[in-house]
C-alpha positions as CSV (number, residue, x, y, z in Angstrom):
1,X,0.0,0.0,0.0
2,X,2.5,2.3,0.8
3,X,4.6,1.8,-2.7
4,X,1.5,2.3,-4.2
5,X,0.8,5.5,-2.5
6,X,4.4,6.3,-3.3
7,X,3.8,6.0,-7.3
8,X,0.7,8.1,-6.9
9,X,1.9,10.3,-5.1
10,X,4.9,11.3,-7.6
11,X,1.8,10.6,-10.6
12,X,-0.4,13.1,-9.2
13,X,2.3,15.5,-8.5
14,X,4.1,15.5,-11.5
15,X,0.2,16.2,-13.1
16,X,0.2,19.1,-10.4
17,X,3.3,20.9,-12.5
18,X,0.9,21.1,-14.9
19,X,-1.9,22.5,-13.5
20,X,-3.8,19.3,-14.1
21,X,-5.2,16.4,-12.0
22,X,-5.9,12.9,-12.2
23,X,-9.2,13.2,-13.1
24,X,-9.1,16.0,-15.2
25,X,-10.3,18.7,-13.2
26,X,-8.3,22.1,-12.6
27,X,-7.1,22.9,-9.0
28,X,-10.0,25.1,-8.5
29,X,-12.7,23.1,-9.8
30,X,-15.7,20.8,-7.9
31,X,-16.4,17.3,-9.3
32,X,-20.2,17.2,-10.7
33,X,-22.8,18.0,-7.6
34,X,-25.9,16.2,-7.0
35,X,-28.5,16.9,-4.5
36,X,-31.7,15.6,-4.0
37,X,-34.3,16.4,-0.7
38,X,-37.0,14.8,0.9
39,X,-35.6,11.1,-0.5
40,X,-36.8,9.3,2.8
41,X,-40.5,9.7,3.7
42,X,-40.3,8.7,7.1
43,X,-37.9,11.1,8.4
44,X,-38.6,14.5,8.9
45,X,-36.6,16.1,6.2
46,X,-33.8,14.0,3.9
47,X,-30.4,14.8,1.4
48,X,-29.1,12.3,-1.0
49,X,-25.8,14.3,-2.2
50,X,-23.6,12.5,-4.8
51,X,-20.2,14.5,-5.0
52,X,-18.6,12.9,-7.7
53,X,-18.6,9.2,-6.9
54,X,-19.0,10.1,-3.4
55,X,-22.3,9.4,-1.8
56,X,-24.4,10.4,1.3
57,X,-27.7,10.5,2.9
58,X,-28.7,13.1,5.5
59,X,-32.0,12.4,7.5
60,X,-33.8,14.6,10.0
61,X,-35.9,13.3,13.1
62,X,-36.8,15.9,15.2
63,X,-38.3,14.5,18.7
64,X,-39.2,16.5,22.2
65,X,-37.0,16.8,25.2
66,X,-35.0,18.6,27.5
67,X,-33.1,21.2,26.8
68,X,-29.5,21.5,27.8
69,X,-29.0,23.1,31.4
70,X,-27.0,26.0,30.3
71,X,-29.1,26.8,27.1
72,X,-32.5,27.1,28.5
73,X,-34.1,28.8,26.2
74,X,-32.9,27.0,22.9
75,X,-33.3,24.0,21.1
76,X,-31.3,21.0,20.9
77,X,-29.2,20.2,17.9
78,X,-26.7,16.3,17.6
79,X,-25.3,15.2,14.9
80,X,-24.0,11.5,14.1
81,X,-22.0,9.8,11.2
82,X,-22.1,6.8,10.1
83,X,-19.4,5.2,7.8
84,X,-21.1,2.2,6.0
85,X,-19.1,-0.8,5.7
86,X,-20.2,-0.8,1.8
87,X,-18.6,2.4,1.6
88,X,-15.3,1.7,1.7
89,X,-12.7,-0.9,2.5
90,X,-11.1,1.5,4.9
91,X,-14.8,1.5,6.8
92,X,-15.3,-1.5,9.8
93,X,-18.4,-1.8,11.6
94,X,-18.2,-1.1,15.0
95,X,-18.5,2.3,17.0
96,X,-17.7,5.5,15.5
97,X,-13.9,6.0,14.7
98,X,-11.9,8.8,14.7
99,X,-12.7,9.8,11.1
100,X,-16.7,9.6,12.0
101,X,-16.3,11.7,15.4
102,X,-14.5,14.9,13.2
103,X,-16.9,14.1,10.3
104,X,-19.8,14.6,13.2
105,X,-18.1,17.8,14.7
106,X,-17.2,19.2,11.5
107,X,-20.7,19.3,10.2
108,X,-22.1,19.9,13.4
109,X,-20.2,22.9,13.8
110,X,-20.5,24.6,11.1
111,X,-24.3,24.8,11.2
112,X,-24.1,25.4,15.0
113,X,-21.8,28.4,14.6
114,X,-23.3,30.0,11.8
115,X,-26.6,30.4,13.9
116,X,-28.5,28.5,11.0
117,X,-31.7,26.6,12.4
118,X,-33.3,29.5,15.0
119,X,-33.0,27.1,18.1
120,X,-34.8,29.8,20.4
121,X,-37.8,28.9,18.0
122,X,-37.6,25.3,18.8
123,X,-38.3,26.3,22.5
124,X,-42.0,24.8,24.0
125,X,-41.6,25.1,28.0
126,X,-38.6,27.4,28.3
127,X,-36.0,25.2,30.8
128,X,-38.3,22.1,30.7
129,X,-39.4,21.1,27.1
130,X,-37.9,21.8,23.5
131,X,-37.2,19.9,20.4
132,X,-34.4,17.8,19.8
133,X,-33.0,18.1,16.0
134,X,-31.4,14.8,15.3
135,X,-28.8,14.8,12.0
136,X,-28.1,11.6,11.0
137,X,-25.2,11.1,8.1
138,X,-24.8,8.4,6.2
139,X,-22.1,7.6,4.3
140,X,-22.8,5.0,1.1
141,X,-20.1,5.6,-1.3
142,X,-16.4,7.2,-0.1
143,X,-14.5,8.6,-3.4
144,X,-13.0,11.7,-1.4
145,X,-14.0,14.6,0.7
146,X,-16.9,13.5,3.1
147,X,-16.8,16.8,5.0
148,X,-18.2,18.9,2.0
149,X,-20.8,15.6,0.8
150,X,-21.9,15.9,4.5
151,X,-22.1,19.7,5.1
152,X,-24.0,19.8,2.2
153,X,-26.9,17.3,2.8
154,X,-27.0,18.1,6.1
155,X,-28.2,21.6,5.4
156,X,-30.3,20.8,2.5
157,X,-31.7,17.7,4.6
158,X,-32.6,20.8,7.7
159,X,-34.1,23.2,5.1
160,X,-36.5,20.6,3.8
161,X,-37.1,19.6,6.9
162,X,-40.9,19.8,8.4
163,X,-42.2,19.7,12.1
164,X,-45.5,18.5,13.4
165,X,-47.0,21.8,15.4
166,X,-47.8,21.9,18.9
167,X,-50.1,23.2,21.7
168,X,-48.8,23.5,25.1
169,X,-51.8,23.6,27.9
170,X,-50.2,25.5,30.8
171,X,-52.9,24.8,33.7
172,X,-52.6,20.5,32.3
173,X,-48.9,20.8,31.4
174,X,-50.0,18.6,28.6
175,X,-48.6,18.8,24.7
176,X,-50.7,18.2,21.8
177,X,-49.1,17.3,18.8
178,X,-51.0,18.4,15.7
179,X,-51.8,17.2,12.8
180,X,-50.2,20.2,11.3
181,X,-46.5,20.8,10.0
182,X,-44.4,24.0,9.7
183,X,-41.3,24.0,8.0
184,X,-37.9,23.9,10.5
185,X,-36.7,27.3,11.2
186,X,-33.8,27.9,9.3
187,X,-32.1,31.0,8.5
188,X,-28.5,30.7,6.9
189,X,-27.1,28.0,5.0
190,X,-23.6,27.2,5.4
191,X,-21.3,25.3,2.7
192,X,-18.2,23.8,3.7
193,X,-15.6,23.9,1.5
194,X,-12.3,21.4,1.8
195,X,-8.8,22.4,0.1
196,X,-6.1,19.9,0.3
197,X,-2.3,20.5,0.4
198,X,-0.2,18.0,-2.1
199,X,3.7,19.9,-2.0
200,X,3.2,23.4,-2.6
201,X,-0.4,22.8,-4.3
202,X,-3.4,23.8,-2.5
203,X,-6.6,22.6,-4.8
204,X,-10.1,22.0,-3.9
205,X,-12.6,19.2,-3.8
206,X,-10.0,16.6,-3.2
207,X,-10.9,13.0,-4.3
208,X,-9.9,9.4,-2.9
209,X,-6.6,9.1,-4.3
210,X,-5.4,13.2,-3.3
211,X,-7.1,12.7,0.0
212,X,-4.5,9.6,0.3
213,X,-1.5,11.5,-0.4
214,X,-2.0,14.7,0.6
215,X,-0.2,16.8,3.5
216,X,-2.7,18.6,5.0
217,X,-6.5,19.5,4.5
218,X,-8.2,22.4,6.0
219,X,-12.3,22.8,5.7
220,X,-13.9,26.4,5.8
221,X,-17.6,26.8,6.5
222,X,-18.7,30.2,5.1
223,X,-22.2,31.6,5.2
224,X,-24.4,33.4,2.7
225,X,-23.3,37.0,4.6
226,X,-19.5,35.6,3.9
227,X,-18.7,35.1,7.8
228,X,-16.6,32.0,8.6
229,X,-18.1,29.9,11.2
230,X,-15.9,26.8,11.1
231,X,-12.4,26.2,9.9
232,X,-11.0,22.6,10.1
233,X,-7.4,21.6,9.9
234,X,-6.2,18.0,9.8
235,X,-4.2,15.3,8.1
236,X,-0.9,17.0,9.9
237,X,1.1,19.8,7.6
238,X,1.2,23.2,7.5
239,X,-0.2,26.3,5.7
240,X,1.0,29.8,5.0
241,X,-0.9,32.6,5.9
242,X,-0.9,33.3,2.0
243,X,-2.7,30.0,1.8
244,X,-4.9,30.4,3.8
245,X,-6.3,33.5,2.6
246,X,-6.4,31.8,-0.8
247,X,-8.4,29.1,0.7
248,X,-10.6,32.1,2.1
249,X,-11.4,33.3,-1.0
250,X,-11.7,30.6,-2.7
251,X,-14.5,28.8,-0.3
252,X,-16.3,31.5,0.0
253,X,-16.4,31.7,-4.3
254,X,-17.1,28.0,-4.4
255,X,-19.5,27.8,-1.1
256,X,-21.7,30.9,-3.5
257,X,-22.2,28.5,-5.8
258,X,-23.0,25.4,-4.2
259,X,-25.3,27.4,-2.1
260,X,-27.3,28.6,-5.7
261,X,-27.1,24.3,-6.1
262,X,-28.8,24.0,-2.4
263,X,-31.7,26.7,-3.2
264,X,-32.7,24.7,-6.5
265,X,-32.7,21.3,-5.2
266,X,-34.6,22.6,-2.0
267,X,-37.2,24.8,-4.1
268,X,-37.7,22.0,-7.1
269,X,-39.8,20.4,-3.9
């Protein structure tokens, strides 16, 4: 394995010269973006994203319960990531790895910080009853950056999301849940955008075989208003601060356009 990484390595580099890479692209440019919403008619709202060969499916329950001790007066947001077996060789059943846990807290984060679902709406009983806002990836087909697959569905799964309304009786302390549905209160949408670092490239959308030999990788979630809410680094190596103001600019062009990609996949519903 590590031969083979070797002579891919020195492949893709030697492409890299040339501005090119392995599957044709330019350093700046996204494989082909699929999104799809409302694909899973149990859940509350639902993303199938295809990413080039890379696959996932984003599903929304949202339940009742208590709210967090600190944050009274808001709703609750978790995310979870699971890595499918099928997915990948590299994927073993089993409780979440390491590569699950920052895929969770990556995506998580970025919709968390940005302030995109309104979680003060999701309030019932202030300090006693709100709802819960479960994100559930899953992860069918692994050809190479997960983080901006996930970020993706996972926002267009929350903005086609639907809740069931509900009545709060004060003097009972009862809830009634009606038969009734109002669409999940979100107000931003962040994109995540991933640039990998292969020598002294820096190029965007990285697939299976870059993310294998790269030196670093940093994630930036921007919003529509072109504030940064999340930036991820990982996979070890370093990067200028000319680099990563490229990779500022750059997300924030590229996270513009998946955003239009979002808005039509979300309003074709």
């Amino acid at each position: 394995m590590e031969v083979m990484a070797s002579i891919m390595r020195d492949h893709i580099l030697a492409l890299l010269k040339e501005g090119k890479r392995v599957d044709g692209r330019s350093l700046e440019d996204y494989r082909d973006l699929e999104i799809k919403v409302n694909v899973i008619e149990k859940a509350e709202g639902s993303a199938w994203v295809k990413l080039g060969n890379t696959q996932v499916l984003v599903g929304i329950k949202i339940d009742m319960g208590e709210p967090f001790p600190d944050l009274p007066e808001k709703g609750v947001i978790t995310t979870n990531v699971e890595l499918v077996p099928l997915a990948s060789p590299s994927f073993e059943p089993g409780p979440p790895d390491e590569r699950a846990i920052e895929l969770a807290r990556v995506v998580d984060r970025g919709i968390r910080e940005s302030e995109a679902v309104e979680l003060e709406k999701l309030v019932i009983v202030p300090g006693k009853l709100v709802r819960v806002v479960f994100i559930d990836v899953h992860v069918l087909d692994h050809d190479g950056n997960l983080l901006d697959a996930s970020g993706i569905g996972a926002i267009a799964a929350l903005m086609s999301a639907k809740m069931p309304k509900v009545v709060y009786d004060e003097e009972s302390g009862e809830v009634q849940i009606l038969d009734e549905y109002e669409p999940l209160p979100v107000s931003k949408i962040p994109i995540p955008v991933t640039l990998a670092k292969i020598g002294q490239n820096i190029l965007v959308d990285p697939n299976f075989d870059e993310e294998r030999v790269m030196d670093g990788r940093i994630t930036i979630t921007t919003d529509e208003n072109g504030m940064i809410s999340s930036v991820q680094k990982s996979e070890g190596g370093s990067f200028k601060l000319e680099e990563v103001m490229y990779a500022i600019d750059l997300a924030l062009k590229k996270a513009a356009e998946i955003r239009e990609k979002v808005l039509e996949a979300v309003g074709a519903e």
